[in-house]
MARBA-3410 file (N, C-alpha, C, O; in Angstrom, 1 decimal):
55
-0.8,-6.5,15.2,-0.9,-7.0,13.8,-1.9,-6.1,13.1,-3.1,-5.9,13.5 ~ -1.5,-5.6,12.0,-2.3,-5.0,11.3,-3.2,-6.2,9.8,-2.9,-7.2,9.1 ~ -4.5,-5.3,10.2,-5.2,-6.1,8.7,-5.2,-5.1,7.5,-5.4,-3.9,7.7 ~ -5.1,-5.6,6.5,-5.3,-4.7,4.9,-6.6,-5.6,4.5,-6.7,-6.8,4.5 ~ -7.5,-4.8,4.1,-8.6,-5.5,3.3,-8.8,-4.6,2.1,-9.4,-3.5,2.3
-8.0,-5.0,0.7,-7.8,-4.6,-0.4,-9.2,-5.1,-1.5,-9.3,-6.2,-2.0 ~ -10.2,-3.9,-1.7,-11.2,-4.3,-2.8,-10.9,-4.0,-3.9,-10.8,-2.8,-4.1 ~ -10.8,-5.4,-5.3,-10.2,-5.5,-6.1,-11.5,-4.4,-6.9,-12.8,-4.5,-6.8 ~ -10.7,-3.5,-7.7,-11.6,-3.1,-8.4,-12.2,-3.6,-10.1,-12.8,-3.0,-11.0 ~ -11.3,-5.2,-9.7,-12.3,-6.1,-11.2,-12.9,-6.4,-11.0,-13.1,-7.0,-9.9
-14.1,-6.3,-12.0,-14.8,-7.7,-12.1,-14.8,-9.2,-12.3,-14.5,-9.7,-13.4 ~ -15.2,-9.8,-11.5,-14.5,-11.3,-12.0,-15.6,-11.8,-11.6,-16.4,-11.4,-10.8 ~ -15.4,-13.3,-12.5,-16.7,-14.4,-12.7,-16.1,-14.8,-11.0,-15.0,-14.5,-10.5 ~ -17.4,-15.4,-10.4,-17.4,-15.8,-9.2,-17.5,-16.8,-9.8,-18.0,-16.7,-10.9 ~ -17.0,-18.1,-9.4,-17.4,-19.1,-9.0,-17.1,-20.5,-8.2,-15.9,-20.4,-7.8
-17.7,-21.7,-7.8,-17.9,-22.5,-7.0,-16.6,-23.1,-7.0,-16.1,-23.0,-8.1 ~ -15.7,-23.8,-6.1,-14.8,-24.6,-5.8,-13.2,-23.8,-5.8,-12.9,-22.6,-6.1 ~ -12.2,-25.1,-5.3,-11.0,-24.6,-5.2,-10.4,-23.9,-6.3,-9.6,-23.0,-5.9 ~ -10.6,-24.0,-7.8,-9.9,-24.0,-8.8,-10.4,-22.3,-8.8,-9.6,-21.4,-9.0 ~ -11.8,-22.3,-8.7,-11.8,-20.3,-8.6,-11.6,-19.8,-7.7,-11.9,-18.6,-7.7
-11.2,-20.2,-6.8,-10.1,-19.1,-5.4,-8.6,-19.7,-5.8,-7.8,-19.1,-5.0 ~ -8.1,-20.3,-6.4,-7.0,-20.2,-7.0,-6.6,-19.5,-8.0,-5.4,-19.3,-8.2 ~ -7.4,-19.1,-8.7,-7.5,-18.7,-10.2,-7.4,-16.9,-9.2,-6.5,-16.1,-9.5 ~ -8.2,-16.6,-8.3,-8.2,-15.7,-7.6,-6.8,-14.9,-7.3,-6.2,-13.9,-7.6 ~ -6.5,-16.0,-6.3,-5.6,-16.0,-5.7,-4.2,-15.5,-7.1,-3.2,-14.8,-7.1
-4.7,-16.1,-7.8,-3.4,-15.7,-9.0,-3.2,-14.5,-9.3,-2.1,-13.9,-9.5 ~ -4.6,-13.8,-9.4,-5.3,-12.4,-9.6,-4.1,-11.6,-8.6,-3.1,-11.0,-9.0 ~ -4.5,-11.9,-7.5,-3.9,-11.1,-6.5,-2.2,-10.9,-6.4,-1.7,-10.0,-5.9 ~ -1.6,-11.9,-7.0,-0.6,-12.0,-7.3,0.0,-11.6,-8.4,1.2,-11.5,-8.4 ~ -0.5,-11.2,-9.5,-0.2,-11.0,-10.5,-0.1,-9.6,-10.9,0.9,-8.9,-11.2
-2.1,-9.4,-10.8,-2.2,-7.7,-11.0,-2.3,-6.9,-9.9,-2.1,-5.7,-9.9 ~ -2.7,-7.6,-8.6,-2.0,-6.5,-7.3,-1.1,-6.8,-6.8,-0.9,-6.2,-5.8 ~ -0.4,-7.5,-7.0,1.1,-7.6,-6.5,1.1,-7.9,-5.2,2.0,-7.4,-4.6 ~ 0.5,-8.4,-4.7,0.1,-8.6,-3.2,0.2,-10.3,-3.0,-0.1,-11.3,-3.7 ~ 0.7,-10.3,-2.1,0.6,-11.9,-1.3,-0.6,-12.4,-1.2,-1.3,-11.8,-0.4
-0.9,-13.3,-1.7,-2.4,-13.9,-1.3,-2.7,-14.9,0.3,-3.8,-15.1,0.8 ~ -1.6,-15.3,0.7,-1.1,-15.4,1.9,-0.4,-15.2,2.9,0.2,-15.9,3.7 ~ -0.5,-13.9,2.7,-0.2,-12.7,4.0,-1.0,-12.2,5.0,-0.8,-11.3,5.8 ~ -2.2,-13.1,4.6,-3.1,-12.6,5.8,-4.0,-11.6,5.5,-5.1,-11.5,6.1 ~ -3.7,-10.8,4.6,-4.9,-9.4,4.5,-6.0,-10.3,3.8,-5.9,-11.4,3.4
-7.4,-9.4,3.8,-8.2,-10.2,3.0,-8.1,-9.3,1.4,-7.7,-8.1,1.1 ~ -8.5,-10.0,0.9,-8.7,-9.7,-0.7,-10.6,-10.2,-1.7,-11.1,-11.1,-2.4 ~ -11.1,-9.0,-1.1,-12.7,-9.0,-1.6,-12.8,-8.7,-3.1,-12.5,-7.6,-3.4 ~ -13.2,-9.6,-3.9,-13.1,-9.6,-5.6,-15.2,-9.6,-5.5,-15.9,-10.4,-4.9 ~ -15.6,-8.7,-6.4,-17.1,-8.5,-6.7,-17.3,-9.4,-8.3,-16.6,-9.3,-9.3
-18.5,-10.1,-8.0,-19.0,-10.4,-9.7,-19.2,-9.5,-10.1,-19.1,-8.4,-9.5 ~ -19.8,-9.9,-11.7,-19.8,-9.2,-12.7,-21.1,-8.0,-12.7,-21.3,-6.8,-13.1 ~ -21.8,-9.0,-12.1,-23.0,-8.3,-11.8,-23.2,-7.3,-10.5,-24.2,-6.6,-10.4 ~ -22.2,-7.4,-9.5,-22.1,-6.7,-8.2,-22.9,-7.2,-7.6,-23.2,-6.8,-6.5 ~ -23.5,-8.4,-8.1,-24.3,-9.2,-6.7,-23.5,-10.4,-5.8,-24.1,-11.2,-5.1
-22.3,-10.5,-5.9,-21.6,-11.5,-4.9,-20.1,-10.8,-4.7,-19.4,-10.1,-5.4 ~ -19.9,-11.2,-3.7,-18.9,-11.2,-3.6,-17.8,-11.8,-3.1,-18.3,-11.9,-1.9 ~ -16.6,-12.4,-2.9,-15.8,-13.5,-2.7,-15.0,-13.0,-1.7,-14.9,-11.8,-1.7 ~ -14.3,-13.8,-0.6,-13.2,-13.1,-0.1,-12.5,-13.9,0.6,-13.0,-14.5,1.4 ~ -11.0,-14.0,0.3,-9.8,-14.8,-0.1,-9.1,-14.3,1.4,-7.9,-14.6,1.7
END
């Protein structure tokens, strides 16, 4: 099995709960065209490059 770990090169508001890893997850689907559940990971950075998220 191969892994893809795709770093989004947006900036996006991080934040707390389900509704922003969905909101994510939409991201990933929309403007990378990529399955959000296919297994690869998908690392999205705040605005500030101090956090980072991964889906």
């Amino acid at each position: 099995m191969t892994l893809l770990a795709v770093l989004s090169g947006l900036s996006t508001k991080i934040l707390k709960g389900l509704n922003a890893t969905l909101t994510l997850a939409l991201q990933v689907q929309e403007v990378l065209r990529k399955d959000p559940l296919s297994g690869h990971l998908f690392v999205f950075r705040g605005r500030r490059s101090d956090l980072v998220k991964v889906i």
